[in-house]
TORPAFI-922957 format. One record per atom (N, C-alpha, C): z, x, y; residue number from 1; residue in three letters. Coordinates in Angstrom, 2 decimals. Layout:
// residues N
Z|X|Y|NUM|ALA .
...
// end
This chain:
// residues 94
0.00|0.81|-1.20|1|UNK .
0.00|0.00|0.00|1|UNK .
0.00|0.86|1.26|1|UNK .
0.99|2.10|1.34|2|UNK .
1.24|2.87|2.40|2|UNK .
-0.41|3.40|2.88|2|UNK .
-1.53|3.99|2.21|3|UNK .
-2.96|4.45|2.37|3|UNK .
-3.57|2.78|2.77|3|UNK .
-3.35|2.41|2.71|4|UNK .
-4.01|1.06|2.86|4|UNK .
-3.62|0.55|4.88|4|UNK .
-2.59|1.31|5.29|5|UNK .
-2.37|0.88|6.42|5|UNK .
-3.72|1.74|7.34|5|UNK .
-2.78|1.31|9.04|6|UNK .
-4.56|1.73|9.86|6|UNK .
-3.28|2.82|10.07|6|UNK .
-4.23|3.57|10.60|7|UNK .
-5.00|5.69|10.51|7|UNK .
-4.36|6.50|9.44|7|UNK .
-3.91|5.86|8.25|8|UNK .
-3.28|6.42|7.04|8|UNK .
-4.38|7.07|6.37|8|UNK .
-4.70|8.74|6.45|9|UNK .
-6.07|8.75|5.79|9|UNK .
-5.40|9.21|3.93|9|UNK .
-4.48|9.85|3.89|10|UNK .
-4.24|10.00|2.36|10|UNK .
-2.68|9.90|2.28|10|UNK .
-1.90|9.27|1.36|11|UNK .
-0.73|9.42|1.01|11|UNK .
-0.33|10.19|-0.29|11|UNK .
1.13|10.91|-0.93|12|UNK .
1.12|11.36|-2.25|12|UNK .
2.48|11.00|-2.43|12|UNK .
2.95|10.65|-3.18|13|UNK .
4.19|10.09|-3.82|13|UNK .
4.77|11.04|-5.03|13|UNK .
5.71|11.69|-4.72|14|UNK .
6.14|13.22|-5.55|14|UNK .
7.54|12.58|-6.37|14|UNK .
8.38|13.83|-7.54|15|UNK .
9.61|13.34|-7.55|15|UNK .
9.76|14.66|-8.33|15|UNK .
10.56|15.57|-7.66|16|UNK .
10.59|17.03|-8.35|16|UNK .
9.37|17.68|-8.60|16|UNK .
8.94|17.57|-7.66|17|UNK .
7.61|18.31|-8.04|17|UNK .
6.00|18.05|-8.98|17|UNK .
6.67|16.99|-9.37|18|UNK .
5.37|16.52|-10.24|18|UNK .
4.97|15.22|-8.86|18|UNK .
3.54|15.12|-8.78|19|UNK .
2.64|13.96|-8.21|19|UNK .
2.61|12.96|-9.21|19|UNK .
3.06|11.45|-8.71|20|UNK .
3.14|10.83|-9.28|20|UNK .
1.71|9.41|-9.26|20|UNK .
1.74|10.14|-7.25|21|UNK .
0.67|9.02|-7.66|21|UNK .
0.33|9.24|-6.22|21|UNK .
-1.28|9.44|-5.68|22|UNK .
-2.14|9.41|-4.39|22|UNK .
-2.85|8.12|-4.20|22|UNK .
-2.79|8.37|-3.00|23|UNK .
-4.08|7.47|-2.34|23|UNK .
-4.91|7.96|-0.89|23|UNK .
-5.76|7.57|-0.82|24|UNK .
-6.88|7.78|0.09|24|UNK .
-7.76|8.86|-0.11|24|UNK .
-8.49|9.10|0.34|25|UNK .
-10.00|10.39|0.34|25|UNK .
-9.41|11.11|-0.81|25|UNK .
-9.91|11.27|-1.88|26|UNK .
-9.62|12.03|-3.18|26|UNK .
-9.60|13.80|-2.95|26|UNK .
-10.35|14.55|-2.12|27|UNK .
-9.82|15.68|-1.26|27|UNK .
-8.96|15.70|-0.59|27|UNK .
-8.44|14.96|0.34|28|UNK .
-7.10|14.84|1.26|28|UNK .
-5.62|14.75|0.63|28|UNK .
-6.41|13.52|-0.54|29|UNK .
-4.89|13.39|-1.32|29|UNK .
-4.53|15.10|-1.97|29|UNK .
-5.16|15.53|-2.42|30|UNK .
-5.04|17.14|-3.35|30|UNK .
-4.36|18.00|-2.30|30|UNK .
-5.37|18.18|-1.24|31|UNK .
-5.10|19.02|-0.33|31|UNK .
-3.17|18.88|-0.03|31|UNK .
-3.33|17.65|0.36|32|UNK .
-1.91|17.09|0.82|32|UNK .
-0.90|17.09|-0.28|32|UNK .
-1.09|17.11|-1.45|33|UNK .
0.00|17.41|-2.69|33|UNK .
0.32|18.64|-3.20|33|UNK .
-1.05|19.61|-2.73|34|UNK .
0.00|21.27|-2.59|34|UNK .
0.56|21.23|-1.25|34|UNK .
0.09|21.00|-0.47|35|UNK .
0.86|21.41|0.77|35|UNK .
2.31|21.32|0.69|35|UNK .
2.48|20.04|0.33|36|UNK .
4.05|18.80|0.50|36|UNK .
4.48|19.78|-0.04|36|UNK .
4.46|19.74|-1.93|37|UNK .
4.79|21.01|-2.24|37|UNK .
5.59|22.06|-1.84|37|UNK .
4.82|23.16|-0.59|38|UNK .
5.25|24.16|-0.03|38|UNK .
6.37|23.67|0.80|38|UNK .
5.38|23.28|1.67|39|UNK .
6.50|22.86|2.72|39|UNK .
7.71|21.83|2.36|39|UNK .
7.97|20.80|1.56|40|UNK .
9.06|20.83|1.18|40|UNK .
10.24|21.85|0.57|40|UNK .
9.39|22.56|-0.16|41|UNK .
10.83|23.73|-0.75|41|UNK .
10.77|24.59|0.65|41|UNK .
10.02|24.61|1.34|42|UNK .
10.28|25.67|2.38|42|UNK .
11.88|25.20|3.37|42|UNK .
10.95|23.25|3.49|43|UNK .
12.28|22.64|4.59|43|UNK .
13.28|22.21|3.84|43|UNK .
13.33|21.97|2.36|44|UNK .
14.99|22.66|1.93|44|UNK .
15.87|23.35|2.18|44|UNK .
14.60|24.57|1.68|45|UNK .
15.71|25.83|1.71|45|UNK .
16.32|25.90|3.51|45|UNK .
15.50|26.02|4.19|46|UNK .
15.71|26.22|5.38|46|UNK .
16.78|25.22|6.09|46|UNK .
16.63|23.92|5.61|47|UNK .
17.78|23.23|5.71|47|UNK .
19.07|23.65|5.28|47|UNK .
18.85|24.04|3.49|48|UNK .
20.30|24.41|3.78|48|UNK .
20.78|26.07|4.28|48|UNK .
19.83|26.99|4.23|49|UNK .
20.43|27.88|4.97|49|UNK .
20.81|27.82|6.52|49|UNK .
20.23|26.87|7.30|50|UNK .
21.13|26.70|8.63|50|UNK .
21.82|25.68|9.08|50|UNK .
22.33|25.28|7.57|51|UNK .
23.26|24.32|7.19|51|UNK .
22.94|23.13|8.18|51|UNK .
21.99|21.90|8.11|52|UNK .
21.68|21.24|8.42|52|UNK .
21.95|19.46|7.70|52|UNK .
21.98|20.26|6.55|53|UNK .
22.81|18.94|5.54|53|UNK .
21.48|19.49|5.13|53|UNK .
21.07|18.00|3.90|54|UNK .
19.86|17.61|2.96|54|UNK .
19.17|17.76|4.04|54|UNK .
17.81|17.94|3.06|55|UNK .
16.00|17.86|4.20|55|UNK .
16.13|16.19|4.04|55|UNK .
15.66|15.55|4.91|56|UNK .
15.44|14.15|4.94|56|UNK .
13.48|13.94|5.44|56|UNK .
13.66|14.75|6.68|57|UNK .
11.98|14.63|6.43|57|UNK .
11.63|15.82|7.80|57|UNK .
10.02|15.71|7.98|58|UNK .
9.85|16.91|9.16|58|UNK .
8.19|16.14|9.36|58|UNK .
7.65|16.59|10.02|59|UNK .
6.43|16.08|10.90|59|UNK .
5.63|17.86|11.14|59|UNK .
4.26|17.69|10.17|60|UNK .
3.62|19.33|11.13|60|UNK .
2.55|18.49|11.65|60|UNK .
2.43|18.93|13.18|61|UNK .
1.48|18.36|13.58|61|UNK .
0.34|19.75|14.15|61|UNK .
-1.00|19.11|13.62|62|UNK .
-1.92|20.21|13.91|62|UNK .
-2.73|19.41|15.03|62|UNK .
-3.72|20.55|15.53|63|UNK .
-4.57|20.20|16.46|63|UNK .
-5.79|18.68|16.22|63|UNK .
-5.85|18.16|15.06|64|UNK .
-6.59|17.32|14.98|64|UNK .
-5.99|16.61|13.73|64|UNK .
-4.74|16.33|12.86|65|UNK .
-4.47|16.42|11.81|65|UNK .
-2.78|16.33|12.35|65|UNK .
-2.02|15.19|11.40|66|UNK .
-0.43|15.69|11.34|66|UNK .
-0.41|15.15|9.32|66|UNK .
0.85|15.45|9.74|67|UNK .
1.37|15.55|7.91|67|UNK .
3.09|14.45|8.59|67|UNK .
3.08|13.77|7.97|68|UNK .
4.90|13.31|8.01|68|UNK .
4.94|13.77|6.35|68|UNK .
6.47|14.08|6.13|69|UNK .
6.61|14.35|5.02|69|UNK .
8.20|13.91|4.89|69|UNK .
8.82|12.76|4.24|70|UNK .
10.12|12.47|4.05|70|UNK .
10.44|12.49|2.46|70|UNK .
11.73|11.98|2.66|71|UNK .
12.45|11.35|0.90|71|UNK .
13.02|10.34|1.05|71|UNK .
12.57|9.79|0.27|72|UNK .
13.27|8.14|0.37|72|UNK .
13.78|8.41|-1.13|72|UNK .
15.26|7.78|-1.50|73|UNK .
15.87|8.04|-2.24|73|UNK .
15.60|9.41|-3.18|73|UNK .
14.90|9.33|-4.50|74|UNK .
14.37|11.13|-4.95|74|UNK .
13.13|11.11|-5.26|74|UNK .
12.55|10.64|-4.03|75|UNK .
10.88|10.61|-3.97|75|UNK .
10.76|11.03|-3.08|75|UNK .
9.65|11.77|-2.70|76|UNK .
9.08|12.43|-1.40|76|UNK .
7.68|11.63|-1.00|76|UNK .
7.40|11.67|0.21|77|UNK .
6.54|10.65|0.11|77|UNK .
5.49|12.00|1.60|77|UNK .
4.56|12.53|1.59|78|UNK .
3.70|13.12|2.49|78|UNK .
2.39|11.42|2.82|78|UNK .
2.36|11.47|4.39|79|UNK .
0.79|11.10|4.75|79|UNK .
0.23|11.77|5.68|79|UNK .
-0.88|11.74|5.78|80|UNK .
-1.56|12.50|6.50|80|UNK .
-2.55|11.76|7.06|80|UNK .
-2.30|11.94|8.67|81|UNK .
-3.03|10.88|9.60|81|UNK .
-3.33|11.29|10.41|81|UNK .
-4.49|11.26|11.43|82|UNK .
-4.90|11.83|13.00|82|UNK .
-3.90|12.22|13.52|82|UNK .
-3.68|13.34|13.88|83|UNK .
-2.72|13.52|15.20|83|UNK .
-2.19|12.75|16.35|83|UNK .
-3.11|12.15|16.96|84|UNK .
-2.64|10.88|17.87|84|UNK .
-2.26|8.84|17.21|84|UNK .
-1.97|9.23|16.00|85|UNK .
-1.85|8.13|15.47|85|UNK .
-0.15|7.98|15.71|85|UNK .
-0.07|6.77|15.74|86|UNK .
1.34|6.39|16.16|86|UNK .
2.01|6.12|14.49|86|UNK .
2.53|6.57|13.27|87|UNK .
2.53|6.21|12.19|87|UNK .
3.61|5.44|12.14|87|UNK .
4.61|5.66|12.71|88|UNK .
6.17|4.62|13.01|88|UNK .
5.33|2.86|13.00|88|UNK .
4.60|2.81|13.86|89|UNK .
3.94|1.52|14.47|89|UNK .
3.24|0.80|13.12|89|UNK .
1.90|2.40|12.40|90|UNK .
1.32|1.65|11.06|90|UNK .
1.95|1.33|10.23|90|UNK .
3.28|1.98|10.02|91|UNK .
3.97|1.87|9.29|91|UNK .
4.72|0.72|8.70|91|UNK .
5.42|0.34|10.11|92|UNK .
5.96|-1.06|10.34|92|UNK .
5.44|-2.39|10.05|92|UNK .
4.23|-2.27|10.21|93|UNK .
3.33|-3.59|10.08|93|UNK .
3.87|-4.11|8.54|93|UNK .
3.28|-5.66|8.49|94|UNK .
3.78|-6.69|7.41|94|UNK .
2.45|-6.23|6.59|94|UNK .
// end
């Protein structure tokens, strides 16, 4: 459902490291399931070495391109949407 909203171009749904399940552009989704990957164990660790509590989530935003990347209970959930997309807003919708 989450790829299905507006400027959602790929989502990936993780749980320890295994992909459980993508959606959108079949390149984007891949691309976006190593990434999460990295950058999740990266904003772990880094969480807890400057003792921040748990990673809960982080936002990289590139020049034409962002990534949100959270955990909702022990799932990680990456999308990847235009940079100027408001995703809080797509998100919300019914």
């Amino acid at each position: 459902e989450v790829a299905q909203r507006e400027h959602v171009l790929a989502c990936v749904i993780g749980h320890e490291g295994l992909v459980l399940a993508t959606a959108g552009e079949p390149s984007n989704a891949e691309t976006l399931a190593a990434l999460s990957q990295v950058w999740l164990t990266a904003a772990t660790k880094g969480a807890e070495q400057a003792k921040l509590g748990p990673f809960t989530q982080m936002v990289v935003i590139g020049a034409a391109f962002k990534v949100a990347l959270f955990q909702t209970g022990d799932m990680t959930v990456a999308i990847l949407a235009p940079t100027g997309a408001d995703l809080a807003q797509s998100l919300a919708g019914p």
